[in-house]
C-alpha positions in Angstrom: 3.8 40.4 -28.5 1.3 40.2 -25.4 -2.5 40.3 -24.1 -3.4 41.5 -20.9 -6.8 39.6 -19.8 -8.4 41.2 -16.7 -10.8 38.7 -15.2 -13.2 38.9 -12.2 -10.4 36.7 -9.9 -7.2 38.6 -11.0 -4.8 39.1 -14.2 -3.5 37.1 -16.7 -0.7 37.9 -19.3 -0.3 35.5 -22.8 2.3 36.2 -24.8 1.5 34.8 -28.2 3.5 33.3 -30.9 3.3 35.4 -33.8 6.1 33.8 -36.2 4.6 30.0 -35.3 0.9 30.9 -35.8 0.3 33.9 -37.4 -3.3 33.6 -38.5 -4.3 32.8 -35.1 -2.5 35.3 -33.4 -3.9 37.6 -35.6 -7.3 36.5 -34.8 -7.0 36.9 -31.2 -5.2 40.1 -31.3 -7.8 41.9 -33.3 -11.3 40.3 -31.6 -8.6 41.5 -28.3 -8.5 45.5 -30.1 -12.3 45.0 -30.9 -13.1 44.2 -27.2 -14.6 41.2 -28.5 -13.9 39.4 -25.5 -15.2 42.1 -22.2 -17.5 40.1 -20.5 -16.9 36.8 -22.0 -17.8 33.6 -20.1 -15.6 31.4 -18.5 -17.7 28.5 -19.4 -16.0 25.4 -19.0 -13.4 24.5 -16.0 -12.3 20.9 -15.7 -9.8 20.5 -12.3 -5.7 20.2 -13.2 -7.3 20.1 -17.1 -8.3 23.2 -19.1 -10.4 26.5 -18.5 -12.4 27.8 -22.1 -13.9 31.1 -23.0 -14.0 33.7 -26.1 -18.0 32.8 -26.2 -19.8 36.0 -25.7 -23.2 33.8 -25.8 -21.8 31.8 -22.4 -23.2 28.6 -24.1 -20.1 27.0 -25.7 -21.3 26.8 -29.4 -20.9 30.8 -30.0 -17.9 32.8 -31.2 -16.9 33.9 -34.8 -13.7 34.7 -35.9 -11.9 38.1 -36.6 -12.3 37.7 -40.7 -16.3 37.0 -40.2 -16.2 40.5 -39.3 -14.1 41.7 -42.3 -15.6 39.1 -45.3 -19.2 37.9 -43.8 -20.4 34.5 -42.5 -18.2 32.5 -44.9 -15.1 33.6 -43.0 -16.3 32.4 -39.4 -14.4 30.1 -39.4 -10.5 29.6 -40.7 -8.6 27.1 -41.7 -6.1 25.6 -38.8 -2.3 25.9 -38.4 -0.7 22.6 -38.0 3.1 23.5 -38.5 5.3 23.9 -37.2 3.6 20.9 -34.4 3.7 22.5 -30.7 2.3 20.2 -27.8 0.2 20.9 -24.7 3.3 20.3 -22.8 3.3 23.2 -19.8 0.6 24.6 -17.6 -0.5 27.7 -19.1 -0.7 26.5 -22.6 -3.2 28.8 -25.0 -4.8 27.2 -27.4 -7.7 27.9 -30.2 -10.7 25.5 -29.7 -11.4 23.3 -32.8 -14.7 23.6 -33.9 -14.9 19.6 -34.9 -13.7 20.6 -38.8 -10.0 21.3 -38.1 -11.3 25.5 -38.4 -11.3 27.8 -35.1 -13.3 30.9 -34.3 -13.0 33.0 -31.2 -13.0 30.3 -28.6 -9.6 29.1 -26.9 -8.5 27.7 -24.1 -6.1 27.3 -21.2 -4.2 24.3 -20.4 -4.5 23.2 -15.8 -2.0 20.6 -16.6 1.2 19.5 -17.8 1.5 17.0 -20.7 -1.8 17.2 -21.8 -0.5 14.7 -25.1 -4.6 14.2 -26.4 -5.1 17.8 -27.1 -1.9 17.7 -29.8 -2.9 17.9 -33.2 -6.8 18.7 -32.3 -6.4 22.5 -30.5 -4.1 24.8 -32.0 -1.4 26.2 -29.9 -0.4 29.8 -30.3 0.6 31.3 -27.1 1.2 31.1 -23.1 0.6 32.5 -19.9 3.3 34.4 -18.6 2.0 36.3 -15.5 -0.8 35.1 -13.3 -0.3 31.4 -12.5 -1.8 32.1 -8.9 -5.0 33.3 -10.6 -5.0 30.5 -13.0 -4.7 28.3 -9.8 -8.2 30.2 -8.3 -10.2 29.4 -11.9 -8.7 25.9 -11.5 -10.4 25.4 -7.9 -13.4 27.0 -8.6 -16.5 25.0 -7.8 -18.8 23.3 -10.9 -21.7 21.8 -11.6 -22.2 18.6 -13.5 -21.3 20.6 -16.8 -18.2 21.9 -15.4 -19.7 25.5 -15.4 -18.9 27.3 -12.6 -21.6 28.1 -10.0 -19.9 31.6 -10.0 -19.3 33.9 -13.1 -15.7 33.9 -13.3 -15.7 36.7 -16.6 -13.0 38.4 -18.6 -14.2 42.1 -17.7 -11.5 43.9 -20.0 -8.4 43.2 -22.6 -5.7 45.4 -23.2 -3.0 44.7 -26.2 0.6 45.8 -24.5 2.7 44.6 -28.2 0.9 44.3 -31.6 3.6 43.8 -34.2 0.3 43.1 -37.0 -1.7 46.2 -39.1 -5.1 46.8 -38.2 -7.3 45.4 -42.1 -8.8 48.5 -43.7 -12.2 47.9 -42.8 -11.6 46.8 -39.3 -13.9 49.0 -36.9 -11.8 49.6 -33.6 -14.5 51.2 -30.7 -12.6 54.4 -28.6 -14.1 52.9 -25.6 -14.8 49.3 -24.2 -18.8 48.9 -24.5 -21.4 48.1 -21.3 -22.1 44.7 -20.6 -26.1 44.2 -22.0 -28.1 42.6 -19.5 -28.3 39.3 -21.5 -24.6 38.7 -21.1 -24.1 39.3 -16.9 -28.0 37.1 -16.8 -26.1 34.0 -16.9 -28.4 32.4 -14.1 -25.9 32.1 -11.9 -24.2 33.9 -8.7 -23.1 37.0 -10.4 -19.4 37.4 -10.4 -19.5 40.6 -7.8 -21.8 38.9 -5.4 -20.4 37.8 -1.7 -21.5 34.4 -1.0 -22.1 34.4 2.6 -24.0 31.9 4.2 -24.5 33.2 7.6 -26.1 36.4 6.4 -29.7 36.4 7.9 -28.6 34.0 10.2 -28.5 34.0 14.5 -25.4 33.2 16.1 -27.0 29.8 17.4 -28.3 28.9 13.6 -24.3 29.4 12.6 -22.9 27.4 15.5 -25.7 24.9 14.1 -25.1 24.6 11.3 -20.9 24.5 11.6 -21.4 21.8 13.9 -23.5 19.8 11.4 -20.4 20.2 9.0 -17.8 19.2 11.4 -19.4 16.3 12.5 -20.2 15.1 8.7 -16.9 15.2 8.1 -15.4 13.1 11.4 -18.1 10.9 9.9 -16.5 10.7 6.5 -13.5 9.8 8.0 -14.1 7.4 10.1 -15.7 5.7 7.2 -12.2 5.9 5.5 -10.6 4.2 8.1 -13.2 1.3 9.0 -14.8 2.3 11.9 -17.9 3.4 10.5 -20.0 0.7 7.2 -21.5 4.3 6.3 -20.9 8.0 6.8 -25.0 8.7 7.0 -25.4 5.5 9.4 -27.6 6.9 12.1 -28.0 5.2 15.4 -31.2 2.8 16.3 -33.9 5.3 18.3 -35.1 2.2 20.5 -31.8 2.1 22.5 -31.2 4.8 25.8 -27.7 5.5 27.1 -27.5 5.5 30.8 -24.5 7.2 32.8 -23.3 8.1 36.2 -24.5 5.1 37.5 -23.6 3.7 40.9 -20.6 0.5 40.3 -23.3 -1.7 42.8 -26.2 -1.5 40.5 -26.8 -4.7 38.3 -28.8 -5.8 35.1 -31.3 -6.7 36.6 -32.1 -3.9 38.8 -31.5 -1.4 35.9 -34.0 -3.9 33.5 -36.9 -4.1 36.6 -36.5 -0.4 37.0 -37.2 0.7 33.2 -39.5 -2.1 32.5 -42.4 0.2 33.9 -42.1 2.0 30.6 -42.5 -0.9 28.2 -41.0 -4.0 27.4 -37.3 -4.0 26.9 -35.4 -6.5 24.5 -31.6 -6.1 26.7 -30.3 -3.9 29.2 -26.6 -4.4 29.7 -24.2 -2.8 31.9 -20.6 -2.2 30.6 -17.7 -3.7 32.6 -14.2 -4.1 32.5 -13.3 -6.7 30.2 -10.6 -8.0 33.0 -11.9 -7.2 36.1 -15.5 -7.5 35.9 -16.1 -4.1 37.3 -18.7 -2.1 36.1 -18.1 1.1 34.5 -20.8 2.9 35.6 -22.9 3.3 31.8 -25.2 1.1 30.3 -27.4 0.4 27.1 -31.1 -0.4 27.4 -32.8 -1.5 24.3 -36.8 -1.0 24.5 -39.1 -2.8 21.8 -40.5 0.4 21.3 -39.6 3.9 20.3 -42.4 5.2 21.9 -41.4 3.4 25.6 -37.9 4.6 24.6 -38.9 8.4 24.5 -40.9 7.9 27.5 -38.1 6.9 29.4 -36.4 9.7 28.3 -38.4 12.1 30.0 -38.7 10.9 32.7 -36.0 8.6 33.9 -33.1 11.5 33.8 -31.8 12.7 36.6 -33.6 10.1 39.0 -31.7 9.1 41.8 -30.8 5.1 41.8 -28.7 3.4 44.3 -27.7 7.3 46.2 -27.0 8.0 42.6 -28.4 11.1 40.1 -28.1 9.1 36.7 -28.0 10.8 33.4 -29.8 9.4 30.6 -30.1 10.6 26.6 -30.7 8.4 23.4 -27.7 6.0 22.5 -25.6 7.9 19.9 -23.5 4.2 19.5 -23.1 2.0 16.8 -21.3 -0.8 18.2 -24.0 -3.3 17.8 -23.7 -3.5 14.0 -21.2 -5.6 12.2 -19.9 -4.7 8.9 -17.3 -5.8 6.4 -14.7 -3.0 7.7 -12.2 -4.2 10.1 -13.2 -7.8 10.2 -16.9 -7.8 9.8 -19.5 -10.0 8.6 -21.6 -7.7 6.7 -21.6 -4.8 4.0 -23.4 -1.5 3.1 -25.9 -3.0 1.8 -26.6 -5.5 4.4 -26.8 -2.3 7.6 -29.4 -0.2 4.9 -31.8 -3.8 4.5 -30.9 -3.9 8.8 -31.9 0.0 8.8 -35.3 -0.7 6.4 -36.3 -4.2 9.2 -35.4 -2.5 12.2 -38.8 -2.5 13.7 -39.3 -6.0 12.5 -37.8 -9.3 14.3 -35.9 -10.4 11.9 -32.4 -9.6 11.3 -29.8 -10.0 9.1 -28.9 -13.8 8.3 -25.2 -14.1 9.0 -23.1 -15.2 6.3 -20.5 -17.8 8.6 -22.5 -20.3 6.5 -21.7 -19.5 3.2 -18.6 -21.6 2.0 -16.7 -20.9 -1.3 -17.5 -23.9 -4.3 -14.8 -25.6 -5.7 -14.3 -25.6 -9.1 -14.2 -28.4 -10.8 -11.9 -27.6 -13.7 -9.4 -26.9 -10.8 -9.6 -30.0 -9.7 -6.5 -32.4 -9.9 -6.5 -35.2 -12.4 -4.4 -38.4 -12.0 -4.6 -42.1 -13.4 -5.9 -44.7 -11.5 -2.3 -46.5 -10.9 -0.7 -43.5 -10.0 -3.9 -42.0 -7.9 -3.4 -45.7 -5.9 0.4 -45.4 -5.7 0.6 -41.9 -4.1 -2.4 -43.3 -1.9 -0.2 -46.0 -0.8 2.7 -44.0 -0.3 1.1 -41.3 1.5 -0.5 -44.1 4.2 2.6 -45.6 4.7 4.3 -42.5 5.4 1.6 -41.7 7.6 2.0 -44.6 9.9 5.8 -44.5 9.7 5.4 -40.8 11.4 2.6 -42.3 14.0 5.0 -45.6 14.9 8.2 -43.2 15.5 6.1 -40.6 17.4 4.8 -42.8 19.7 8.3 -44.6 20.0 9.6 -41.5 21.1 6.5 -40.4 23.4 6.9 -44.2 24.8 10.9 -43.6 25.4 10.3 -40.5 27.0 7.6 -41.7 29.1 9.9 -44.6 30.3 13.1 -42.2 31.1 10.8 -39.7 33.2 9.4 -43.2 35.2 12.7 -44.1 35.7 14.1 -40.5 36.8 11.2 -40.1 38.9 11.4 -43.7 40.6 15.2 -43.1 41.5 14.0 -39.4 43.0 12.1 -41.2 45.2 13.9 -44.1 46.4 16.8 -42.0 47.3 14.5 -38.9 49.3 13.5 -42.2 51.1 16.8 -43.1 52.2 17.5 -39.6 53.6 14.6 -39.5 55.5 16.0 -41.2 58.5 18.9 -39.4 60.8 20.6 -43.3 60.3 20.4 -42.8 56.6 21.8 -39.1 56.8 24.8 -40.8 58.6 25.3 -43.5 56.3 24.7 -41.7 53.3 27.6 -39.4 54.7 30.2 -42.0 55.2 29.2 -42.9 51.4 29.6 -39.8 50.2 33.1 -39.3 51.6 34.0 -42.8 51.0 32.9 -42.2 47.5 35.1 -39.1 47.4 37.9 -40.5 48.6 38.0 -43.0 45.9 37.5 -40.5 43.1 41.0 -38.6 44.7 43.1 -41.8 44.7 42.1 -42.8 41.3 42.5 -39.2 39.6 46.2 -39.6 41.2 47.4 -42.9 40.6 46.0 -41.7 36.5 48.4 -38.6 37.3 51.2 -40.4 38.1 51.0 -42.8 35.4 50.8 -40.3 33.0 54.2 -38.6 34.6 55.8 -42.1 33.6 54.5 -42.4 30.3 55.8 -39.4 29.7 59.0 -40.0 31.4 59.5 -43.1 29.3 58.7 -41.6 25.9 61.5 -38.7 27.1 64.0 -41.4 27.1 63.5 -43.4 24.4 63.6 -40.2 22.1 66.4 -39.4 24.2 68.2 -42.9 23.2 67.3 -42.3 19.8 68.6 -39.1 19.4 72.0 -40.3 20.8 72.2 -43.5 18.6 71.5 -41.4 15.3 74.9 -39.1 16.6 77.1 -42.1 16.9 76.3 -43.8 13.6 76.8 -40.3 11.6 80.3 -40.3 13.7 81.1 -43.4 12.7 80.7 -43.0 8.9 82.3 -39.5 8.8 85.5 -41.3 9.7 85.8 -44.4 7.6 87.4 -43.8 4.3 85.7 -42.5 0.8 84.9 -45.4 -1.6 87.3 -44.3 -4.8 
């Protein structure tokens, strides 16, 4: 038991679950046979959520059931199945849309997640899509407005029934052909679902490259606000500052500040340099008072040859000069748009270095007054104990390095003279020969240490063989 929808995006097969929820798959089968559903709305998409239609009005708060058809307005609404209890557990779900009094009509909708727990017990479940996931995926990305309506008609154009295991009621009327659209059901006010959405028709090629360019560079913007570098993506840069290139490595501040003064006054004119050489690196910033002195210099200071050198000029597209709280700054969003709104006055934005953090006093520890003196005591005492021994130590040290020092240079004294070289030689060798007799007399004594222990264990050894002798051969005591 099956539905083939055809929508305006591609096809989708349901099957449905007749022996679970047999009123409602009777509903949908027969408003299906009826072609109550050709051009029907899809009305509502909500991303990785649901997608609902069955609305022939396109408003939401349409739709009437198969049996208002067969018994009148009383029957627009029936009664909803709630056993056996299925849940909104896989993409693809089908569900009838509750009408806020447990009854349904024609309305249903299409599960874009998995797990969708909240819908249980409110939407009845009676079927899912089989075929078609990839289109399901297209209505799922389309894009909405605030009402989640997409700005594109995304219709059902046609419905064909490939199983229908229920009869058709006796007073069912079933049209031979599917009916034309009216012209009140494709005006939805909208991009019609056929139209090509194309928005470099009209358009020169220099208007396209435009306008891509205005795209790609809002998005570097957007990202480098992601990462820090940039307070806002819609900063813009001051219109008071010129950036200056091609400039000749001898040319200083000052020469660059008395050469663009002539155009008005100028607040700073810096010239970039290497932050460890000092070398300059052949661009500068020059910050007028004025825009109107800025834009003069503009026109007329590019290309003009300073120090044998053609210089480029254009208006500073930098926005080093303001601090923010990414990365380490000082001031926020909100701070840079009050900095944007006072640029062309003198003041600027108070920094915030002075601001310190208040102490709470609830955080504050408590102690008694003998034990508040006590760890006061203790704490000076340990104090100085750490001061005495540390300057003990630096005292030590001091006097050992004196001592090394004055021994250096007493004996680099001595071996100044050639006398001194000769008698600290004989010294030397003197000292040397000492050092050999003395490591050889110890030598030898040890030999005769160790001689003398040999024989005494030696004496031992042989006393210890003549007792046993002896008492092997006297008599046994009876």
């Amino acid at each position: 038991m099956a539905v083939l929808l055809e929508t305006t995006l591609g096809d989708l097969v349901v099957d449905l679950y007749t022996e679970e929820r047999p009123r409602a798959c009777l509903n949908f089968l027969k408003l299906c046979k009826t072609k109550y559903y050709n051009y029907c709305l899809i009305h509502n998409v909500q991303r990785d959520f649901i997608m609902q239609t069955g609305d022939p009005t396109g408003s939401g708060r349409g739709g009437e059931s198969i049996f208002c058809k067969l018994y009148g307005d009383q029957a627009r609404y029936f009664e909803a199945e709630n056993v056996p209890r299925i849940k909104h557990k896989k993409k693809g779900t089908v569900s009838m849309v509750n009408n806020g009094n447990d009854q349904h009509g024609s309305q249903f909708l299409i599960t874009m997640g998995e797990n969708l727990d909240y819908l249980n017990g409110v939407h009845t479940v009676f079927g899912e899509v089989t075929e078609g996931m990839d289109v399901l995926m297209k209505i799922n990305e389309a894009f909405v407005d605030k009402d989640f309506c997409p700005y594109q008609d995304i219709r059902i154009t046609h419905t064909v029934i490939l199983e229908d295991p229920f009869d058709d009621p006796q007073d069912l009327q079933i049209p031979d052909r599917s009916p034309e659209p009216t012209k009140e059901q494709l005006d939805s006010g909208r991009i019609g679902a056929d139209e090509e959405i194309d928005d470099s028709k009209g358009k020169s090629t220099a208007e396209i490259e435009e306008v891509s360019a205005e795209k790609d560079a809002s998005t570097r913007a957007i990202l480098l606000e992601m990462v820090g570098d940039l307070p806002d993506a819609e900063i813009k840069p001051p219109e008071n500052v010129l950036f200056v290139c091609k400039l000749n490595p001898v040319t200083t501040d000052e020469d660059l500040e008395i050469i663009f003064s002539r155009f008005g006054s100028i607040r700073s004119c810096e010239i970039i340099r290497d932050w460890k050489t000092g070398e300059s690196l052949c661009y500068a910033f020059i910050e007028f008072e004025k825009q109107e002195d800025c834009e003069k210099a503009y026109f007329k200071m590019d290309n003009v040859l300073i120090d044998d050198r053609r210089i480029h000029v254009d208006f500073s597209q930098s926005v080093a000069k303001v601090q923010w709280k990414g990365k380490g700054g000082k001031y926020t969003k909100e701070d840079f748009k009050e900095y944007e709104k006072n640029l062309g006055k003198s003041s600027s934005i108070s920094l915030k270095d002075k601001a310190q953090l208040k102490q709470d006093s609830k955080y504050e520890l408590l102690l008694d007054e003998g034990e508040a003196s006590r760890s006061h005591r203790h704490s000076k005492k340990h104090h100085k104990e750490k001061r005495h021994r540390r300057h003990s130590e630096e005292g030590g040290d001091k006097r050992k390095a004196t001592k090394y020092k004055a021994a250096a240079e007493s004996e680099l004294e001595q071996h100044k003279s050639p006398d001194a070289i000769d008698e600290y030689g004989r010294d030397k060798k003197r000292d040397q020969k000492k050092r050999d007799h003395y490591r050889s007399r110890s030598r030898s004594g040890s030999q005769e240490r160790d001689y003398h222990k040999h024989s005494k264990s030696k004496k031992k050894s042989k006393y210890r063989e003549d007792t046993e002798e002896r008492k092997s051969r006297s008599p046994k005591k009876i």
